[in-house]
TIVO-2410 file (N, C-alpha, C; in nm, 3 decimals):
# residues 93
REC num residu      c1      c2      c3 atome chaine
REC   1      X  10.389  12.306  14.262     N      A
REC   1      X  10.408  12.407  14.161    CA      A
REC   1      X  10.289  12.401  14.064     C      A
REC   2      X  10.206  12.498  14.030     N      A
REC   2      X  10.108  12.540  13.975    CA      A
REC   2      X  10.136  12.609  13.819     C      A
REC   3      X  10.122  12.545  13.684     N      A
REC   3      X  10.085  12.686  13.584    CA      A
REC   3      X   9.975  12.678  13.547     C      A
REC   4      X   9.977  12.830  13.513     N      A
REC   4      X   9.848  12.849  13.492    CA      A
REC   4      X   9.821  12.928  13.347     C      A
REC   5      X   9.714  12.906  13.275     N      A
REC   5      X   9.694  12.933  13.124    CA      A
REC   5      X   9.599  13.001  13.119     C      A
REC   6      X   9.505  13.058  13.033     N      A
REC   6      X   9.394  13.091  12.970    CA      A
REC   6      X   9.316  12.989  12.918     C      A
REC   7      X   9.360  12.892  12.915     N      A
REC   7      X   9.303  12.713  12.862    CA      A
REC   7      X   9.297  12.622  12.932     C      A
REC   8      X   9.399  12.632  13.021     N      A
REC   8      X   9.442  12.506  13.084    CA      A
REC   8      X   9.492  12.547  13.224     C      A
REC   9      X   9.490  12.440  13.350     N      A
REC   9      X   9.520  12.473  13.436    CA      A
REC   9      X   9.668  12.319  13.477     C      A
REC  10      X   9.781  12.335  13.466     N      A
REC  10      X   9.833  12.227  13.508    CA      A
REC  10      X   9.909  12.235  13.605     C      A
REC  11      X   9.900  12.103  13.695     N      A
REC  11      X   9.986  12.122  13.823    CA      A
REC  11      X  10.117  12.006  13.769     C      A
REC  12      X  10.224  12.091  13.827     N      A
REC  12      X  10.350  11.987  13.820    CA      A
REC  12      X  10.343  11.943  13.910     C      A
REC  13      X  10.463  11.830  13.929     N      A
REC  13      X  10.489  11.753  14.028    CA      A
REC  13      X  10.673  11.830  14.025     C      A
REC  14      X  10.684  11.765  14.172     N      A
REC  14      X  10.871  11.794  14.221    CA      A
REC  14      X  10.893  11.707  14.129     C      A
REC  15      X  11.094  11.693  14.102     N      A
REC  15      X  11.141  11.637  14.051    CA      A
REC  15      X  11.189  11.520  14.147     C      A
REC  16      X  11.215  11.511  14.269     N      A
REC  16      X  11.229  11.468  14.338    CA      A
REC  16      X  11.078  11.318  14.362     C      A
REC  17      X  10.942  11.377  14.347     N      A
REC  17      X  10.831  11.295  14.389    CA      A
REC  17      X  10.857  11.196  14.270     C      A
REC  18      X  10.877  11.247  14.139     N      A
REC  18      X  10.864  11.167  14.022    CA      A
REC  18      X  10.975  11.077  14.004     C      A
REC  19      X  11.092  11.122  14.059     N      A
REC  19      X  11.206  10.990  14.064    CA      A
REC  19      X  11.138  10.885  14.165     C      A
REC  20      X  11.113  10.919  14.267     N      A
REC  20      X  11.024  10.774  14.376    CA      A
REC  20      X  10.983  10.725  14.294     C      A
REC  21      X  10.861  10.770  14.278     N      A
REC  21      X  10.746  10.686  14.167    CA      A
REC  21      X  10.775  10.569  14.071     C      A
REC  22      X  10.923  10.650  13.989     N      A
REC  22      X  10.951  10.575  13.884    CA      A
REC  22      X  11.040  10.455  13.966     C      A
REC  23      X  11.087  10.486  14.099     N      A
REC  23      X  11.222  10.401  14.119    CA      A
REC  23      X  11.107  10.247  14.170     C      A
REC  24      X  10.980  10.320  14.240     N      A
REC  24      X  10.918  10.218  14.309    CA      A
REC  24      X  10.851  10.119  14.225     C      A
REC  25      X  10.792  10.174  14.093     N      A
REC  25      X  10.740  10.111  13.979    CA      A
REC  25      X  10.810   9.970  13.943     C      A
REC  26      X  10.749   9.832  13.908     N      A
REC  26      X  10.804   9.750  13.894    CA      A
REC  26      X  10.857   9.717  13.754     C      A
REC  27      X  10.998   9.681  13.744     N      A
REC  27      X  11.004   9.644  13.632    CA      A
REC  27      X  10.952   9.543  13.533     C      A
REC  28      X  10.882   9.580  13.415     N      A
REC  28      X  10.850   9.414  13.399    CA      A
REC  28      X  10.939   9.375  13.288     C      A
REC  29      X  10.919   9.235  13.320     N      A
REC  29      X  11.005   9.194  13.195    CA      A
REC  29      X  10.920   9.111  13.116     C      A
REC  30      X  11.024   9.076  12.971     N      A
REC  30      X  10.953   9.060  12.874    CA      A
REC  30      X  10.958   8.882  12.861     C      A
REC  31      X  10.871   8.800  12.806     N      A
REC  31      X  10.907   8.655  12.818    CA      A
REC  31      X  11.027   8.645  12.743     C      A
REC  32      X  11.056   8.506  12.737     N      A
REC  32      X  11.235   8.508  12.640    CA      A
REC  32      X  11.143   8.494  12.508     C      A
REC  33      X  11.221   8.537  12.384     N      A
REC  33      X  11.108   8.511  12.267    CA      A
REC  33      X  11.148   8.402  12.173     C      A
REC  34      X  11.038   8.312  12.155     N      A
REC  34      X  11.079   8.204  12.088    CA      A
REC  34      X  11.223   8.200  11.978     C      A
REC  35      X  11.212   8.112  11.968     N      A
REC  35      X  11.405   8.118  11.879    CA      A
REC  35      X  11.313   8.075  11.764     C      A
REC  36      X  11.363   8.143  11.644     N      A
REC  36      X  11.326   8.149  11.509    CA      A
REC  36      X  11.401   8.064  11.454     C      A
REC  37      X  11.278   7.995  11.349     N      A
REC  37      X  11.297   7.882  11.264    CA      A
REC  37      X  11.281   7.933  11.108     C      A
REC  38      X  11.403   7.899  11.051     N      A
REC  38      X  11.353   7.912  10.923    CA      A
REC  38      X  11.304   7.836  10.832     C      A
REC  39      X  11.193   7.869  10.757     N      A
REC  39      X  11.058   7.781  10.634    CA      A
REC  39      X  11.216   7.722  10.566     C      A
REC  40      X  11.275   7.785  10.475     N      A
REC  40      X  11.380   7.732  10.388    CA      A
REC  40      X  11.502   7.777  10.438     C      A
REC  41      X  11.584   7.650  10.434     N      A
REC  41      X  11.732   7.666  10.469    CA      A
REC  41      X  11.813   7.781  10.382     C      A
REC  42      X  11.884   7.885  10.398     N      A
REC  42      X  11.891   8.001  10.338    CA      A
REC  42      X  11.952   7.973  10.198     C      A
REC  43      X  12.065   7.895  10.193     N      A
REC  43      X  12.092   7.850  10.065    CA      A
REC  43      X  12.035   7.728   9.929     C      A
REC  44      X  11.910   7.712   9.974     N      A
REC  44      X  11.820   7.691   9.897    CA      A
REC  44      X  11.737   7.771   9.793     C      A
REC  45      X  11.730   7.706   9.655     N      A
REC  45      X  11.691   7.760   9.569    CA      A
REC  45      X  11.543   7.722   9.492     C      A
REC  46      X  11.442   7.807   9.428     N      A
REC  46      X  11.319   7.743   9.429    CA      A
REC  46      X  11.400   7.722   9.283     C      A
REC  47      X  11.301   7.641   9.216     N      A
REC  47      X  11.309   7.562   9.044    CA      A
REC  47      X  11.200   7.618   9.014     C      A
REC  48      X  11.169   7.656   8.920     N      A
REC  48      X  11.079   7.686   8.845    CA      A
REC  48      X  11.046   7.575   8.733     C      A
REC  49      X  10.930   7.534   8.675     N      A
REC  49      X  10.888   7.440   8.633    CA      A
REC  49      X  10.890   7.482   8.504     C      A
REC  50      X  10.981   7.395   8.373     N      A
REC  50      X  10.994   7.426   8.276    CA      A
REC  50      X  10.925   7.326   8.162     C      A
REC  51      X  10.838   7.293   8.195     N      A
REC  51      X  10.799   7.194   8.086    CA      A
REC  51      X  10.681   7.191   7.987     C      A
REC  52      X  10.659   7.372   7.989     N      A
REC  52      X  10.572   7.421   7.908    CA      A
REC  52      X  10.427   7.390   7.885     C      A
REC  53      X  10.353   7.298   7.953     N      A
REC  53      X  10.243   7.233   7.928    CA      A
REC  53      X  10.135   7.284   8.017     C      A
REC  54      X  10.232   7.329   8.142     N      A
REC  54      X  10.110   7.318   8.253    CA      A
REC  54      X  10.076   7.456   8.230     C      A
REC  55      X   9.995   7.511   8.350     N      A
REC  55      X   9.921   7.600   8.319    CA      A
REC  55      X  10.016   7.746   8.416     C      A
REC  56      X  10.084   7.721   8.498     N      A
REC  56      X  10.223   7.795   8.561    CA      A
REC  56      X  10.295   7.806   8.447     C      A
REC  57      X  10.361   7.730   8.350     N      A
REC  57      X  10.463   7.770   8.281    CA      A
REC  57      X  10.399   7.861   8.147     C      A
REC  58      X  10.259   7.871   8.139     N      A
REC  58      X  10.217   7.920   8.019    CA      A
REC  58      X  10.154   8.026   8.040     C      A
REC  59      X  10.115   8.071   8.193     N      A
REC  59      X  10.152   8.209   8.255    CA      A
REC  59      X  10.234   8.286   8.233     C      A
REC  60      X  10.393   8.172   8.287     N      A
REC  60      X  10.454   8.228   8.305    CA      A
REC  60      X  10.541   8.322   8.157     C      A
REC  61      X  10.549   8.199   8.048     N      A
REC  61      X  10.557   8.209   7.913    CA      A
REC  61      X  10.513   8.322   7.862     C      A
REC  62      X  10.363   8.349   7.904     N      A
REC  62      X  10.314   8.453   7.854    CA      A
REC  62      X  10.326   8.606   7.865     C      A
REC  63      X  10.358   8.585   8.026     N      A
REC  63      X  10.433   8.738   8.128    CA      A
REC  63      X  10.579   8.765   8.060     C      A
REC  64      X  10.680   8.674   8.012     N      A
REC  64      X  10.800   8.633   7.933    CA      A
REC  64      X  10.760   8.743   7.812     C      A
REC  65      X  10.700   8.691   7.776     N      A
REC  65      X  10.673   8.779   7.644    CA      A
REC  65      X  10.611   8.902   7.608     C      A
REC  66      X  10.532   8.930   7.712     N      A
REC  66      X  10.511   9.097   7.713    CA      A
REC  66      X  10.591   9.171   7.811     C      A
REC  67      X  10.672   9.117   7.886     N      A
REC  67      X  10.773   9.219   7.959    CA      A
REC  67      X  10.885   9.235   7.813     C      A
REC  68      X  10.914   9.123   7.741     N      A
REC  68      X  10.994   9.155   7.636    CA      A
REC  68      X  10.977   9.194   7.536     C      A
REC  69      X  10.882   9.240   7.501     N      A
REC  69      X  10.788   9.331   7.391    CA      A
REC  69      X  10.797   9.466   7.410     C      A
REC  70      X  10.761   9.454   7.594     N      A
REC  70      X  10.769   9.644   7.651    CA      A
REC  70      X  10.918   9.679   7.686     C      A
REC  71      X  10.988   9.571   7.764     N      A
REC  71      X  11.111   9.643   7.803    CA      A
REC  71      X  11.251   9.604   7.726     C      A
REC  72      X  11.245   9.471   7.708     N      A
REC  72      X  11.397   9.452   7.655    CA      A
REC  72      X  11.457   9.524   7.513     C      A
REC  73      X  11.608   9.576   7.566     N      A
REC  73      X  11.658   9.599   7.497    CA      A
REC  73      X  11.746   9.556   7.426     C      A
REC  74      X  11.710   9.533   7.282     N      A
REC  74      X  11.852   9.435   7.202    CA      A
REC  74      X  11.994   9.477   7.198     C      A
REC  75      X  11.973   9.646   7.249     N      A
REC  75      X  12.113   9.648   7.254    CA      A
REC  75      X  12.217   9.636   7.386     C      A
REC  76      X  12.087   9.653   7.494     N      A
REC  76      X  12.178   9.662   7.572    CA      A
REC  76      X  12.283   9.564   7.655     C      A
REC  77      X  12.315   9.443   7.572     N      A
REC  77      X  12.465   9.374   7.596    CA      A
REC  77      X  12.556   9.368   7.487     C      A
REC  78      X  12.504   9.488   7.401     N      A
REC  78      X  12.611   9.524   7.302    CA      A
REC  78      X  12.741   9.588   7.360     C      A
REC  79      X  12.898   9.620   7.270     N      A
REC  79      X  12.962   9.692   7.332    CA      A
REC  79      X  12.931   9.824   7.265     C      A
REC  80      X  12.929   9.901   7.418     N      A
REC  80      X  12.911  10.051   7.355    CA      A
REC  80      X  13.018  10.111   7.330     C      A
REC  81      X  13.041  10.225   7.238     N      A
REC  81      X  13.096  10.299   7.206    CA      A
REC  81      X  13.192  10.375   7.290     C      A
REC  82      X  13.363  10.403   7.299     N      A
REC  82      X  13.369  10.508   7.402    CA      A
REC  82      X  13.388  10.625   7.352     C      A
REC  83      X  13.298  10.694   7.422     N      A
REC  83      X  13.303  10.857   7.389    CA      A
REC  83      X  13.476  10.964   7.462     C      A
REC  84      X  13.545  11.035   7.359     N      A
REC  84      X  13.640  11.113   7.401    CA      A
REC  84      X  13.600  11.244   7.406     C      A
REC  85      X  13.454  11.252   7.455     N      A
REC  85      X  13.439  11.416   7.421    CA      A
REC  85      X  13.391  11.465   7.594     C      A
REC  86      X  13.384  11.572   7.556     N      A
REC  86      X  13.316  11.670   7.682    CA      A
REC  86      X  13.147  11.638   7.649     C      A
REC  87      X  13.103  11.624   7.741     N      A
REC  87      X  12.930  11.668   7.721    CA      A
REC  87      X  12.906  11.826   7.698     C      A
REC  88      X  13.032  11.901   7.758     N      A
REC  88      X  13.003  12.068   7.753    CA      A
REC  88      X  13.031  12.060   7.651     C      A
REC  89      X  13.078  12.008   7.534     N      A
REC  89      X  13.092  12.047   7.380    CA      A
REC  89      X  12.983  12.004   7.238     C      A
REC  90      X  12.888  11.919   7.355     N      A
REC  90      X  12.765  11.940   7.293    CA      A
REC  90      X  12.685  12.016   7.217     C      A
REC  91      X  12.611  12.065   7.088     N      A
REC  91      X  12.545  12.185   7.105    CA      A
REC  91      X  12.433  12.222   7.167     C      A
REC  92      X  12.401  12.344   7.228     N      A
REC  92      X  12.311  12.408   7.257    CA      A
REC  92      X  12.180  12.392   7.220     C      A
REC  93      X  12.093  12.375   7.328     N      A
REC  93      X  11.975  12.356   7.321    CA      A
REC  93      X  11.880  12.490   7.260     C      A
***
């Protein structure tokens, strides 16, 4: 079976030739894959080094203090307020 284009000329194959092909093709297989080891036992926890002197904790000290300059909020483990209203009774923008 033949089509034919203005671009291109392609010949098919039967459906029949292409099942052979594939049936005769060898399967390959894959090796078995190593069995995975884990670096840290999962319920292990790292420590972080608190003894202010070295040069990790005064990094770290320092990152401490401008994330809490830019982000923390003092209020937010306050209790908030509960509201009994509609938001639709808001006024108008």
């Amino acid at each position: 079976m033949e089509y034919r284009s203005e671009a291109a000329r392609v010949e098919l194959s039967d459906s029949k030739e292409i099942a052979a092909l594939l049936a005769a093709q060898k399967q390959t297989q894959r090796p078995p894959a190593a069995p995975r080891v884990r670096l840290m036992p999962r319920n292990a926890r790292r420590h972080r080094c608190h003894c202010g002197v070295c040069s990790t904790c005064q990094e770290n000290a320092r990152w401490d203090k401008i994330f809490n300059e830019k982000f923390a909020d003092p209020n937010y483990y306050k209790p908030q307020p509960v509201r009994h209203t509609s938001s639709l009774s808001y006024p108008a923008r």
